[in-house]
C-alpha positions as CSV (number, residue, x, y, z in Angstrom):
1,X,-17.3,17.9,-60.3
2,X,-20.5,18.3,-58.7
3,X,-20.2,14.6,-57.2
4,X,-16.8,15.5,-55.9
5,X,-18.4,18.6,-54.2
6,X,-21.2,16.3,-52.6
7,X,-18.5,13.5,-51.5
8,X,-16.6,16.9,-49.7
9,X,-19.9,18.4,-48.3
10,X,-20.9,15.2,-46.9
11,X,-17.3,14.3,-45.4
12,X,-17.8,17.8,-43.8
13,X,-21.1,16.7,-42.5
14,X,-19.7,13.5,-41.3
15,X,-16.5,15.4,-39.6
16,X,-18.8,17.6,-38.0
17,X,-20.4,14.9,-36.9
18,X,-17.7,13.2,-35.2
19,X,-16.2,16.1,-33.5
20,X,-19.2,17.4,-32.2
21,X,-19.8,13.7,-30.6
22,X,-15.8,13.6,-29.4
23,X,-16.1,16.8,-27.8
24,X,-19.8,16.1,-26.0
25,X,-17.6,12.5,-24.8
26,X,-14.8,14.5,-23.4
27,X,-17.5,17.0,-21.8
28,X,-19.1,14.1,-20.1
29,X,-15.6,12.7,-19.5
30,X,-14.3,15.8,-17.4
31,X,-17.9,16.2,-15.6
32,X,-17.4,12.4,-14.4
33,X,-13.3,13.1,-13.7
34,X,-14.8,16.3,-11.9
35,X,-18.1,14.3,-10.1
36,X,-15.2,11.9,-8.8
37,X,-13.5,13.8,-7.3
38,X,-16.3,15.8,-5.1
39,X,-17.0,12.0,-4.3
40,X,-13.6,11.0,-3.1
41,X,-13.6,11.8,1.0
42,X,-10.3,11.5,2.4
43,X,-9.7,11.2,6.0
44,X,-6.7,13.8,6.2
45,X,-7.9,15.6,3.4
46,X,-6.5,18.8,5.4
47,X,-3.1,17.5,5.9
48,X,-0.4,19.7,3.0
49,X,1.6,16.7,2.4
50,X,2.0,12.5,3.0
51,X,3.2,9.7,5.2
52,X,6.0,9.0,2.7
53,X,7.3,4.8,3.5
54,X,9.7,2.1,2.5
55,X,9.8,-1.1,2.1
56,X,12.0,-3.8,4.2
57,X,12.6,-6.7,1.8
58,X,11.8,-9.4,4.6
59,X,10.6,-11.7,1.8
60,X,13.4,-12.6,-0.7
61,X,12.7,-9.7,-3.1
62,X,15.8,-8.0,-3.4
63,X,17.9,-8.0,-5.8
64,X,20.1,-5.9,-8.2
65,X,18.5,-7.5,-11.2
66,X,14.9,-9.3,-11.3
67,X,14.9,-12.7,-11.5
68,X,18.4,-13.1,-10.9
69,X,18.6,-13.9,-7.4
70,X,22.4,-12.3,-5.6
71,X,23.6,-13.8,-2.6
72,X,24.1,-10.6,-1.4
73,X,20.6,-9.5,-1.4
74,X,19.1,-12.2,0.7
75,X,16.9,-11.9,3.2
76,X,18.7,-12.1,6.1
77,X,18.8,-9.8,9.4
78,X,21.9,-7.4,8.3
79,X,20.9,-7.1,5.0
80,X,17.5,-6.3,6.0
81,X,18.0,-4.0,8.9
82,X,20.3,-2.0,7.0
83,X,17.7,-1.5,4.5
84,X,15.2,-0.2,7.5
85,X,17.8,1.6,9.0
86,X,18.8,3.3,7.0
87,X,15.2,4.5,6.1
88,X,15.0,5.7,9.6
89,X,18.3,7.9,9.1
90,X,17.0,9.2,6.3
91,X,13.4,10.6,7.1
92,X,11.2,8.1,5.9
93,X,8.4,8.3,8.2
94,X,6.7,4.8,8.1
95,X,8.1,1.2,6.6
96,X,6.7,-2.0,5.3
97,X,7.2,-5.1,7.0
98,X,5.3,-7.8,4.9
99,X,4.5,-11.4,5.6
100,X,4.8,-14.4,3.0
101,X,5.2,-18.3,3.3
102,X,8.1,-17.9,1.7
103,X,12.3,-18.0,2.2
104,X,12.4,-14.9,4.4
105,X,12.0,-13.7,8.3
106,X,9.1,-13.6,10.4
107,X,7.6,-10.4,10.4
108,X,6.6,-9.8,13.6
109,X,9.9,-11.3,15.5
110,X,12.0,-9.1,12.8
111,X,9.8,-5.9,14.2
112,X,10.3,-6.5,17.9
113,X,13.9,-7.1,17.2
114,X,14.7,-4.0,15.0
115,X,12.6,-1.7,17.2
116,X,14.7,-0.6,19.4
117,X,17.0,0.4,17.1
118,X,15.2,3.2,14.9
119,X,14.6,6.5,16.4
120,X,11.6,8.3,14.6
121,X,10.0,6.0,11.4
122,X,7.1,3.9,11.6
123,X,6.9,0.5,11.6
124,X,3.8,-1.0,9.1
125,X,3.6,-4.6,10.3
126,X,2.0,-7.2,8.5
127,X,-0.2,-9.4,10.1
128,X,-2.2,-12.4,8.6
129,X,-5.7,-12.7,9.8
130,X,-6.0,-16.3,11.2
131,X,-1.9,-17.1,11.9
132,X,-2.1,-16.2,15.6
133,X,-5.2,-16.6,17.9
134,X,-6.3,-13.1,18.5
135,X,-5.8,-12.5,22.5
136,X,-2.4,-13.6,21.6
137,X,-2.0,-11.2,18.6
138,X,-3.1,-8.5,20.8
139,X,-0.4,-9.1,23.2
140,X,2.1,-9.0,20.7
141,X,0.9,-5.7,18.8
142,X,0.4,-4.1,22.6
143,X,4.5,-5.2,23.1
144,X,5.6,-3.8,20.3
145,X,3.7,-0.8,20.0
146,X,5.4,0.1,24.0
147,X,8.8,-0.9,22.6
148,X,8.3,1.5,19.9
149,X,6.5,4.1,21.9
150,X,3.3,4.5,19.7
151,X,5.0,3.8,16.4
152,X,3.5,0.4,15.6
153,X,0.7,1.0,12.2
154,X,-0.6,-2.3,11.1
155,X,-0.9,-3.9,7.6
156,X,-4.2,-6.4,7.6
157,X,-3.8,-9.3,5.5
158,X,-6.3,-12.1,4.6
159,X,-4.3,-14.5,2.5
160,X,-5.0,-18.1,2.6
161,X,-2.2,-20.1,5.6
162,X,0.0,-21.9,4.0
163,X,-1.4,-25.4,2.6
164,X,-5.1,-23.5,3.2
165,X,-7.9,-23.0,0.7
166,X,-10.7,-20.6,1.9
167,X,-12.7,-19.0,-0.6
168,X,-12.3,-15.1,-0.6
169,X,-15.6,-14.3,1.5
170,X,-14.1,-16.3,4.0
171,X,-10.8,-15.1,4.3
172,X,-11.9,-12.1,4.5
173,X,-14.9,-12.7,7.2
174,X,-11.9,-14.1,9.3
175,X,-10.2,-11.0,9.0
176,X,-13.3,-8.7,10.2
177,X,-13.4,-10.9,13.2
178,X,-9.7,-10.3,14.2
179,X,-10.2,-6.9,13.4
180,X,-13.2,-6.7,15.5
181,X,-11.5,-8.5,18.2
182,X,-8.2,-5.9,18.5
183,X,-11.0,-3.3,18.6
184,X,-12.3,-4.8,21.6
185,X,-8.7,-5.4,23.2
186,X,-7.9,-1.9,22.6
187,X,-11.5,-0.1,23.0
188,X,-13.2,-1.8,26.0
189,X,-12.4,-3.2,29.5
190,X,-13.5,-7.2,28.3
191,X,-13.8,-9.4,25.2
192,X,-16.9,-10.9,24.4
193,X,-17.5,-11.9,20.8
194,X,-18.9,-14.4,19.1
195,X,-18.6,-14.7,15.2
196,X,-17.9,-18.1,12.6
197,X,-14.3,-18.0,13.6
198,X,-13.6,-17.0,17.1
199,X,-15.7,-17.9,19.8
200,X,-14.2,-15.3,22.8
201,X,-15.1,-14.3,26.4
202,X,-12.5,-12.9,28.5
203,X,-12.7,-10.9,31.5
204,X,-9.7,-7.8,31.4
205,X,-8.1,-6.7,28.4
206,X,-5.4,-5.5,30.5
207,X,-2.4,-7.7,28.6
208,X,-3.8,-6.6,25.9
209,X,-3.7,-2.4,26.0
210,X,-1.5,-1.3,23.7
211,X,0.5,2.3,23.4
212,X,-1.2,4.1,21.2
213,X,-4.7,5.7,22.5
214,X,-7.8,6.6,20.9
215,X,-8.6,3.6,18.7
216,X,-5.0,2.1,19.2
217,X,-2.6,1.0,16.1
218,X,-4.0,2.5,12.6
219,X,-5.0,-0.2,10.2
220,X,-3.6,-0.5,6.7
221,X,-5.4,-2.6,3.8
222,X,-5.1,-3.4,0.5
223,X,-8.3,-5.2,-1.6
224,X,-10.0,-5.1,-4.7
225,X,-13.1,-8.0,-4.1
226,X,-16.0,-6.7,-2.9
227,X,-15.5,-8.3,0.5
228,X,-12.4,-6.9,0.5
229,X,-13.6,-3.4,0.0
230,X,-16.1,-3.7,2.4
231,X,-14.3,-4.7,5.1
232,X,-11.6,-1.4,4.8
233,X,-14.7,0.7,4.5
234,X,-16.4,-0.4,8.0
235,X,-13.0,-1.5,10.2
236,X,-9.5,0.1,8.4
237,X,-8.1,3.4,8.1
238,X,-5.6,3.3,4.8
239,X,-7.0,2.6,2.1
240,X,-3.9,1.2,-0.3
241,X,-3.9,0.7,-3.6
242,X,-0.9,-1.0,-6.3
243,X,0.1,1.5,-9.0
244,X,-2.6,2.2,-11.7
245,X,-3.8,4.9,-14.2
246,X,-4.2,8.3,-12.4
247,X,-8.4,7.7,-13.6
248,X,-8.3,3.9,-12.3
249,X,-7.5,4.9,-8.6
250,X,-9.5,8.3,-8.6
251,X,-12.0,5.6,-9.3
252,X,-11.0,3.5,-6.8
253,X,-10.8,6.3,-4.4
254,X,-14.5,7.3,-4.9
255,X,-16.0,3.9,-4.4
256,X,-14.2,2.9,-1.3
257,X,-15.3,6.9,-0.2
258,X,-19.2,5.3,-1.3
259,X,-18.4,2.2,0.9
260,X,-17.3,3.9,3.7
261,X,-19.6,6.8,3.6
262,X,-22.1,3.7,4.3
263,X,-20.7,3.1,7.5
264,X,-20.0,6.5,8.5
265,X,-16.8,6.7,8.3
266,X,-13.4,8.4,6.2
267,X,-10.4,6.7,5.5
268,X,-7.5,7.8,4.2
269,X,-5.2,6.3,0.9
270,X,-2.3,5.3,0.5
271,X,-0.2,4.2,-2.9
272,X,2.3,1.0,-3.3
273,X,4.7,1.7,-5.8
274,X,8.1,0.9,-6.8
275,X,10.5,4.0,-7.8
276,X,13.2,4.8,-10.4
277,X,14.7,8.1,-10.1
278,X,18.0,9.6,-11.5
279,X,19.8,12.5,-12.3
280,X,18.3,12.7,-16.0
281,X,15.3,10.9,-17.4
282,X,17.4,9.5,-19.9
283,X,19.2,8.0,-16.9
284,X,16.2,6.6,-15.4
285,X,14.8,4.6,-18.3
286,X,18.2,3.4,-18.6
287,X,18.2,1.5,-14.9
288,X,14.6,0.4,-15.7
289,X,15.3,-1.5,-18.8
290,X,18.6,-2.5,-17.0
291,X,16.9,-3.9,-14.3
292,X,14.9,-6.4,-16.6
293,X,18.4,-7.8,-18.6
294,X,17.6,-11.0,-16.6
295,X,13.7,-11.5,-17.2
296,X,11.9,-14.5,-18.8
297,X,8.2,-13.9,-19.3
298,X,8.1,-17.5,-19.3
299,X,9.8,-17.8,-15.8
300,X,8.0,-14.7,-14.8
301,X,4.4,-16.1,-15.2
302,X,5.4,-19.1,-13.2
303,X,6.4,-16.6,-10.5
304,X,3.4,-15.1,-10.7
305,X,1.3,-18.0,-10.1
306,X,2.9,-19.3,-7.6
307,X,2.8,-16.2,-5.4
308,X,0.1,-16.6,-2.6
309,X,-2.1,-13.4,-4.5
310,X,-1.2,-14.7,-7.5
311,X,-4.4,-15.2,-9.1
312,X,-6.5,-12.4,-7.0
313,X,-8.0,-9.6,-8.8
314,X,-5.6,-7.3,-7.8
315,X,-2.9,-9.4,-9.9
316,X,-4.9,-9.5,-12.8
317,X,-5.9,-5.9,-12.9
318,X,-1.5,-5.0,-13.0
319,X,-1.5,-7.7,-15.8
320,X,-4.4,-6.1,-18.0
321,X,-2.5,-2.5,-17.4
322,X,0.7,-4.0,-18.8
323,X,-1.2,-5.0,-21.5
324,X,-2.2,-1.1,-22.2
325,X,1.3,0.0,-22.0
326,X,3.4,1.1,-24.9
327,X,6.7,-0.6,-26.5
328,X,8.8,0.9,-23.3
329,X,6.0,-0.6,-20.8
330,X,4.5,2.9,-19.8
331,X,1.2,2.9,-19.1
332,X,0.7,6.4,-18.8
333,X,3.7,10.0,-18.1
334,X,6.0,8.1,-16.1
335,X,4.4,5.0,-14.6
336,X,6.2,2.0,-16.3
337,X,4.8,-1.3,-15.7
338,X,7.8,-3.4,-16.4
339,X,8.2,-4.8,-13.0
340,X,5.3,-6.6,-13.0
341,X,6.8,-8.7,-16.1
342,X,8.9,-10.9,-12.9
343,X,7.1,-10.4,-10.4
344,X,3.5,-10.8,-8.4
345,X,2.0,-7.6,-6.5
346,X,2.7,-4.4,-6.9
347,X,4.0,-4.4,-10.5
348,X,4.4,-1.3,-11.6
349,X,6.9,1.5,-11.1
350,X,7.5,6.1,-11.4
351,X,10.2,6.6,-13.6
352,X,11.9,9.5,-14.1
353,X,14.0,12.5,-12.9
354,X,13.9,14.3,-9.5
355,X,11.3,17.0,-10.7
356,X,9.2,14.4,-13.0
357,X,8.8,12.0,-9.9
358,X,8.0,14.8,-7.7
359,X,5.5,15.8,-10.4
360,X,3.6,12.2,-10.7
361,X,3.7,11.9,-6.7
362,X,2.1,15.0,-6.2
363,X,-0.5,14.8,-9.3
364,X,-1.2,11.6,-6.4
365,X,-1.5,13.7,-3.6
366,X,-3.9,16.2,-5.5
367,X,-6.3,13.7,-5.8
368,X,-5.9,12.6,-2.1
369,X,-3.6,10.2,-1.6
370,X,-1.7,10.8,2.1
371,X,0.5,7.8,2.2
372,X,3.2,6.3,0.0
373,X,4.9,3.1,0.3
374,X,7.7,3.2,-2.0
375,X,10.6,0.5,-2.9
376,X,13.6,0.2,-5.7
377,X,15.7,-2.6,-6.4
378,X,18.2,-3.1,-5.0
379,X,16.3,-1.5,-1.7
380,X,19.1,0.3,-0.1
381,X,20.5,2.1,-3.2
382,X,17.0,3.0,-4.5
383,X,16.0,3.9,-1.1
384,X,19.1,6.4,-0.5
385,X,18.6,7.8,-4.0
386,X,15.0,8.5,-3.8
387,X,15.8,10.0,-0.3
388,X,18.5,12.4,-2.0
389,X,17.0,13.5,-5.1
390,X,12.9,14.1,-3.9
391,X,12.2,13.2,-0.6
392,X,13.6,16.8,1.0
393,X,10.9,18.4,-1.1
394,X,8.0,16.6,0.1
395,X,6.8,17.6,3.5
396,X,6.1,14.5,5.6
397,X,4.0,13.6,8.2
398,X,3.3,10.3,10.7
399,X,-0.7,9.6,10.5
400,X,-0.8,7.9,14.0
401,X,0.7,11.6,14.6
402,X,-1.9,13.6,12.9
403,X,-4.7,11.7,14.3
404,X,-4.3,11.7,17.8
405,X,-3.2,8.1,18.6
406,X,0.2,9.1,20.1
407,X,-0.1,10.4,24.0
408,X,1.6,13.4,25.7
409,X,3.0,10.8,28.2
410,X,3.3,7.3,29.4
411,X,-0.4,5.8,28.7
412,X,-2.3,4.6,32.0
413,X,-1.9,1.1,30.4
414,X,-0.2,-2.0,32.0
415,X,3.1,-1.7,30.3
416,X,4.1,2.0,30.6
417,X,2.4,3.9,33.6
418,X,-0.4,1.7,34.6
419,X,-0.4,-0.9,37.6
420,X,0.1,-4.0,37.1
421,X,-3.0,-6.3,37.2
């Protein structure tokens, strides 16, 4: 009796023990959470709402079913424009226009051709560091940012070419010397750089002066590698992220903060994310797990790897989150990571009802996040549902807008009021 007294006072002790050293680990827990956050500087931290996007599916990736490829859903200029156009009709304020080596349309000849058609969205157009010499790249952002009146943001991407191999540090060096380049073109009167890759002196940047004033087109990028990182903290102005546990990107969020805190500079955040809503929750997971009745992990890998960012660390850090999820795939309330089982990227997805989306997007928001770039398969019925069901309840706003990029009038520039040189 007395030893069974001593076994219970000791598994007191020893319960003590362990809640007193649970509860100091959530203590230090919340004080990090809360630390974090006072780190995390966001650009348009005063802005009461978000530069809410689509997606235009330029690259081959839609479809009613992953990895079961519909005729229907090809990339191809009506299906595609109707995606964007729709968009535009229905208040989205910005949209996606990626690049790939892959069965698809040329990004920046789809943009030039579908701008004249939209009224108010954005157009995010993606450019790959290195494809086009830069004086000519600057030419053809300063055309398409007049066609669209100031609507032109810009995605930066540093992917290898096709059939090219360059190690990570130098992708991305390339990339800070285009950058630095369009900041020259759309900053100063001449171009005179000199770096590993470009070797430029010209006299005018006249052909060059885009729309958009103070600073010219914003600059989206996505990154993980340290390079990567760095070179959004000292050049870009979104920082976006692919779909991760609210405590991953708050982390994220504060380092980039660090990094560009180092340069003097704010940048804002933005979230890539794939969306499932419906009328019920119930309903929701329903279309999810519909949506996979096609998928082979096997096949699925094989996509992976073959994907340009395949094997980048953004990749692998959706492929260790699926790996957290439970037996549904969810990862955490409402982010199910399914999607990344077919396909490379942006892998994961909000599931839910109108008010349980809303809920996750603005749980996003409260921790700074000001721009989304949403898709659904298949793009025009997700886009038109999302649209319906929680879009009129977030306020949205354009960020070349709230930042001053947009004129009153015609700019003094070569292509709108200026004279000709």
């Amino acid at each position: 009796m007395l030893q069974d007294r001593m076994l219970s006072f000791n598994d007191s002790i020893r319960l003590f023990i362990y809640l007193f050293q649970t509860s100091l680990i959530l203590y230090q827990n919340n004080y990090l959470n809360m630390s974090s956050k006072q780190e995390i500087a966001v650009r348009s931290r005063h802005i009461d709402g978000a530069e809410v996007a689509w997606f235009a599916p330029l690259c081959n990736g839609d479809d009613a079913f992953l990895s079961k490829h519909d005729f229907q859903y090809k990339s191809d200029w009506q299906n595609t424009s109707s995606v964007l156009l729709a968009a535009d009709q229905l208040g989205y304020r910005n949209i996606l226009c990626p690049s790939s080596y892959q069965v698809g349309q040329d990004t920046l000849t789809f943009a030039s051709a579908i701008a004249p058609l939209t009224k108010n969205i954005n157009l995010l157009t993606a450019i790959r560091c290195g494809e086009v010499h830069p004086p000519m790249l600057a030419r053809a952002l300063a055309t398409l940012d007049h066609i669209l009146q100031g609507r032109l943001t810009i995605n930066i991407i540093s992917s290898n070419m096709p059939g090219e191999e360059l190690d990570s540090a130098s992708r991305y060096q390339r990339s800070r010397e285009v950058i630095e380049i369009l900041k020259q073109c759309w900053t100063q009167d001449h171009i005179d750089f000199k770096g590993e890759f470009y070797n430029l002196k010209l006299p005018t940047t006249d052909p060059v002066k885009p729309y958009q004033q103070n600073g010219g087109p914003l600059l989206y990028f996505g990154g993980y590698s340290p390079p990567g990182v760095d070179l959004c903290a000292e050049h870009c102005d979104v920082y976006l992220m692919w779909p991760e546990t609210e405590d991953k990107i708050q982390q994220l969020m504060s380092n980039m903060s660090t990094k560009a805190a180092a340069y003097g500079r704010t940048v804002d955040f933005g979230l890539r994310v794939h969306v499932i809503v419906r009328e019920t929750e119930a309903e929701a997971r329903a279309a999810a797990k519909q949506l996979m009745t096609f998928v082979d992990d096997e096949r699925g890998e094989e996509i992976r790897l073959r994907a340009q960012d395949g094997k980048s660390y953004g990749v692998s850090r959706q492929t260790a989150q699926r790996q957290l999820a439970d037996a549904d795939g969810f990862v955490e309330d409402y982010l199910w990571t399914g999607i990344g089982r077919a396909r490379s990227g942006c892998g994961a997805a909000i599931v839910g009802n109108p008010d349980q989306v809303l809920q996750k997007l603005q749980r996003y928001m409260n921790l700074g996040i000001r721009a989304f770039i949403l898709s659904g398969y298949p793009h025009l019925d997700e886009c038109k549902l999302f649209a319906k069901y929680v879009l009129p309840q977030i306020r949205t706003v354009s960020l070349p807008e709230t930042q001053g990029r947009i004129p009153n009038g015609l700019p003094n520039t070569p292509l709108a009021a200026g004279i000709r040189s």
